[in-house]
N, C-alpha and C positions, 0 to 999 in steps of 0.2 A: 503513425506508419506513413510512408510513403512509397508511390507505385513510379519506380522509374523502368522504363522500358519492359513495364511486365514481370520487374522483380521489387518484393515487398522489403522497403528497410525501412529498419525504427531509428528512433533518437538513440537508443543504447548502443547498435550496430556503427552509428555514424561517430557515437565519441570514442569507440574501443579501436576505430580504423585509426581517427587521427590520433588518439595517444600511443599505436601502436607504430603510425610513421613516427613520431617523435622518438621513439624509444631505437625506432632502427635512424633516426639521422644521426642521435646521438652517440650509436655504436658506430658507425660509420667514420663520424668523426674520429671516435679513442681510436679508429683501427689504423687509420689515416697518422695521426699522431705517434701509436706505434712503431710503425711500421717507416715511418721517419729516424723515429730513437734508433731501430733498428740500422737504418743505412749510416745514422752518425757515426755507430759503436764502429759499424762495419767500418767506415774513412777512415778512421783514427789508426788504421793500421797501414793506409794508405796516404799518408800526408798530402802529396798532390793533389790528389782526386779532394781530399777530404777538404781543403782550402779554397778549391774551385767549388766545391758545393757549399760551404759555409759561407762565403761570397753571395752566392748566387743567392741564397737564402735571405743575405742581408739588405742586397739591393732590394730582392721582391719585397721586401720588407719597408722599404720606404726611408732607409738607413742613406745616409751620407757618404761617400769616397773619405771624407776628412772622419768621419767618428767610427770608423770601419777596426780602426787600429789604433789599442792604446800605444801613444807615443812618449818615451820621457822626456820629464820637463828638467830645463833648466834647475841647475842648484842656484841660491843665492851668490854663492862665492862667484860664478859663471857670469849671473846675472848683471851682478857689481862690478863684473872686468868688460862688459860690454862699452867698445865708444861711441857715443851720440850716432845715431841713428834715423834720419829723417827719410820716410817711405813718401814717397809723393803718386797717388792714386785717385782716380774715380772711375767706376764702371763704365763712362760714356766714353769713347771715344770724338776726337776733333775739338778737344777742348782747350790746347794749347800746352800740353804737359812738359813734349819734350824742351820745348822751346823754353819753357818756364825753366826745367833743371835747370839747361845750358848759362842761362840768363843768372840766375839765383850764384850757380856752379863759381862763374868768374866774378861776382859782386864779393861773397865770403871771402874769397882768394885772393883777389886784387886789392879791394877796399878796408877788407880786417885782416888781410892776414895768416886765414887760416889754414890750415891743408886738407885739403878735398879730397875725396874718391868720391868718382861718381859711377856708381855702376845702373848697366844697360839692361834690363833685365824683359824688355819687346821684342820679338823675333823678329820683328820689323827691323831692329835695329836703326831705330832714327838715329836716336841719340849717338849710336856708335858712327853712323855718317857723317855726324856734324864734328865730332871730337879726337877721330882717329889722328892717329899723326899718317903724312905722308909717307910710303912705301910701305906700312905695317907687313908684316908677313901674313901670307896667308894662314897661314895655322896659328893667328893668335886673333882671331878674328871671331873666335864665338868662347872667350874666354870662361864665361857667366857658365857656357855648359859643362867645359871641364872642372869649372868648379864642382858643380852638383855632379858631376863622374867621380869624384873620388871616393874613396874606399875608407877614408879617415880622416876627420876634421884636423887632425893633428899633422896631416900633410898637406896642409893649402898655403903656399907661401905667398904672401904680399908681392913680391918682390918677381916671381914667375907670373901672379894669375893677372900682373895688370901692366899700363903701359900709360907712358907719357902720352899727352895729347897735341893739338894741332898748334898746343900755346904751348911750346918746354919752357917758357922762362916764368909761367904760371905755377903754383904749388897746386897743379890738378893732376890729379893720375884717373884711370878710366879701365873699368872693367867690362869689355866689348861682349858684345850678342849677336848674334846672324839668325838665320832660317833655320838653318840645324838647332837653335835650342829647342824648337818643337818637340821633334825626334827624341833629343836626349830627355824631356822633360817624360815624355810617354814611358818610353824606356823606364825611368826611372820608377814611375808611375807604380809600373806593371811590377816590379821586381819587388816594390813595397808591399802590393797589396796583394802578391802572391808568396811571401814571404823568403824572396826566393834566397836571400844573404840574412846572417845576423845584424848587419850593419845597416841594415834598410830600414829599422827600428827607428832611426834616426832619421829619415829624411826631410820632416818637415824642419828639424832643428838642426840640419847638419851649417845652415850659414851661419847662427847663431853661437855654436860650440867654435866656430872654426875665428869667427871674431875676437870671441873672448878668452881663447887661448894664446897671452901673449907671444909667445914665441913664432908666431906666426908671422908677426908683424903689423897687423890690422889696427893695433893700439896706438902707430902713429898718428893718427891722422884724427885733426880734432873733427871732424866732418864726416861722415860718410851719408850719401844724396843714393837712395836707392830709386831707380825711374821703373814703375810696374807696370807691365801692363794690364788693357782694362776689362780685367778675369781675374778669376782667382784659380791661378796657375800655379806649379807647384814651386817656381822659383818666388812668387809674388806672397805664397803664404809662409816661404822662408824668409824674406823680406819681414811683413809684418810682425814674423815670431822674432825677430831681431830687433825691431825698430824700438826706436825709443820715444818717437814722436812720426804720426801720420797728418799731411799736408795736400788737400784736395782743392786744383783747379776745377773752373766749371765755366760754363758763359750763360748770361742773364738770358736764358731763353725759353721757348717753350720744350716742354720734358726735361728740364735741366735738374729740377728736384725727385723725382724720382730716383734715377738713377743713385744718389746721393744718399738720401734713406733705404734703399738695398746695400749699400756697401756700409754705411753705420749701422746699422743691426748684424752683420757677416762680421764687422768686425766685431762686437761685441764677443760673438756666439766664438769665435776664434781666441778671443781673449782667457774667456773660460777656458776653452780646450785644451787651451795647449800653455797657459797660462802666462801669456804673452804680458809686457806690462806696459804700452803704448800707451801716449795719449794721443787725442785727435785737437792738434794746433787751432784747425778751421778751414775757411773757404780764402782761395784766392782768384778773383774774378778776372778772367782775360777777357781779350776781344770786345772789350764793352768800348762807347761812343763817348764816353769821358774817362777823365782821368781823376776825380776826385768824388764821383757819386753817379748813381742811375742817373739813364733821362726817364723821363715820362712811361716810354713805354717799357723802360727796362724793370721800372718798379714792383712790377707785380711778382715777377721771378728773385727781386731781391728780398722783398719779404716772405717768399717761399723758401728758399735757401733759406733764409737766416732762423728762419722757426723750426727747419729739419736738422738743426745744428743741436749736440748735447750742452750742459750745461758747463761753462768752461773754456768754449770753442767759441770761434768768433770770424766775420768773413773783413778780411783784410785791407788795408786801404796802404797806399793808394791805390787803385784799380792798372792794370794792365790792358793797355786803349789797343784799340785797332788796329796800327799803324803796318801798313808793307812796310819798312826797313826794321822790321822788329822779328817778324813772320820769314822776310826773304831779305835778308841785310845785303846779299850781294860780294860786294866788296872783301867781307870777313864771314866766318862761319858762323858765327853768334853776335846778335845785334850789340851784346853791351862792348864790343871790340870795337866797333864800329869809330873813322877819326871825324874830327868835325863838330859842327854845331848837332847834326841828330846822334852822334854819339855820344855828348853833352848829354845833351835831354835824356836819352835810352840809362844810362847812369844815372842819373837823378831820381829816374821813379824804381831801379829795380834796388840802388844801396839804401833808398826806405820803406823798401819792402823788405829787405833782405836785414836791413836793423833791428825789424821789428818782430820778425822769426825768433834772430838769434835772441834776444831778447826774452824772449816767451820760450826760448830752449834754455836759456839761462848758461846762455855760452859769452854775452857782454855783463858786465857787472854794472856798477851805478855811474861809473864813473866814465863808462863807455870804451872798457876798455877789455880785451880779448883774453878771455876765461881760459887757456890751455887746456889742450888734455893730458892727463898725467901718464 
């Protein structure tokens, strides 16, 4: 027995209270659970309502925006019509990406041959500042959004959603971004994940279906250079679900790896999802202090990178150096333009970077010589 405050309780007293709170948290709970079932039965006769609460639900829930909604996956037949696809990404920003497309963009095109789309898909729109042609109309200047605005993969034509670049006598065409892809991307967002169209079922796959629908025109081109930006935004994870190879710049620095191991584990986890069949090429190291290997202090970031790399993947050589006419060419929009002895050089190091891609895409054959697309 015990005397608290002048009231006598025993041991039997104190175990019957707490197995009796037990037995009331436990009704408490089924009542709570209940009485949920109940408001679900109740939504289901209100669609609206019922999707903003089964949302709300999924978020509290610790659930993902991307696993919110089953999406279909590509057929094989789709799969198989998709052409070469190179996503180039890494979650850090300032790490030399667009420059690299740009760079990469006229090395395949000028040097092999091949036919390019490069699309813009940064609201920053770098890419599309450096590439646009002069006078562009204004309404064709966030192209990338009207794309993901359409209604059906089966209306996206090659030939409307894109435009010649600053180089016409180049085989690059360019699919522009502005500020407005924000907007449209949320937009779209919201309409997915409120079910608000049938056709919204499809959005993380609509760039994918819209590729590999011949008719569209998209099967010209042996090349397609998607530039993402560094999020997983909803134009970048239609990127991804398309690509057929992902290619991540980075600079030998500190936090450089990090960033790098979050975006390879996202891709994996996207790969399942959505049944993506990418692979990850490797590392291409910009801005570094040579051009054939770290210095001293770059070292320790280069065997970081290179141990966050899967098996299969690999960081790149020759290195992409420092240099102002690379970064700000001046003269030309894109340094490999550039005329001259440093235009010389700027071609040198990006047509054996750019050999060694295609090569690992299995777009040069042994003989070095340029794999068409059919």
């Amino acid at each position: 027995m015990f005397d608290i405050f002048g009231v006598q309780i025993s041991w039997a007293q104190i175990l019957a209270g707490f197995i009796g709170m037990q037995i009331l948290g436990l009704a408490w709970s089924r009542t709570r659970q209940l009485i949920a079932n109940m408001w679900d039965a109740l939504f289901r006769f209100v669609p609206a309502v019922y999707r903003f609460h089964d949302m709300r639900r999924h978020f509290r829930g610790g659930g993902s925006i991307w696993s919110y909604r089953a999406t279909r996956r590509l057929t094989r037949k789709q799969r198989d019509s998709l052409p070469k696809v190179l996503t180039v990404m890494n979650f850090k920003g300032g790490v030399g990406k667009t420059t690299l497309v740009a760079n990469l963009a006229c090395s395949f095109a000028l040097k092999f041959g091949l036919k390019i789309l490069v699309v813009d898909l940064d609201y920053q729109g770098s890419l599309t500042s450096l590439l646009k042609p002069a006078g562009l109309d204004e309404g064709r200047m966030n192209l990338a959004g009207d794309w993901l605005k359409t209604k059906h993969p089966h209306g996206v034509s090659a030939e409307y959603f894109t435009t010649k670049t600053i180089y016409p006598d180049l085989p690059i065409d360019l699919v522009t971004a502005g500020y407005e892809l924000t907007e449209v991307e949320n937009n779209q967002l919201q309409r997915w994940l409120l079910h608000a169209d049938d056709l919204s079922a499809d959005l993380p796959t609509k760039f994918a279906r819209t590729l590999s629908w011949a008719k569209n025109g998209f099967t010209q081109y042996d090349l397609i250079i998607m530039d993402a930006p560094p999020r997983l935004s909803v134009a970048s994870i239609n990127a991804l679900v398309a690509s057929s190879h992902v290619l991540i710049p980075a600079k030998l620095e500190h936090l450089a790896t990090e960033p790098i191991r979050k975006l390879l584990d996202q891709l994996k986890q996207l790969a399942v999802q959505f049944g993506a069949k990418f692979s990850v090429l490797g590392v291409v190291c910009n801005m570094t202090w040579k051009l054939d290997g770290p210095i001293q202090a770059e070292i320790p970031y280069f065997n970081s990178i290179l141990s966050a790399l899967p098996q299969g993947s690999k960081l790149y050589q020759p290195f992409v150096p420092d240099k102002n006419y690379i970064g700000k060419p001046g003269t030309t929009a894109v340094a490999y333009m550039l005329g001259g002895k440093e235009g010389e050089t700027v071609r040198s190091w990006f047509d054996q970077l750019a050999h060694e891609i295609l090569q690992d895409m299995e777009l040069l054959d042994t003989d070095l010589r340029i794999v068409a697309a059919e």
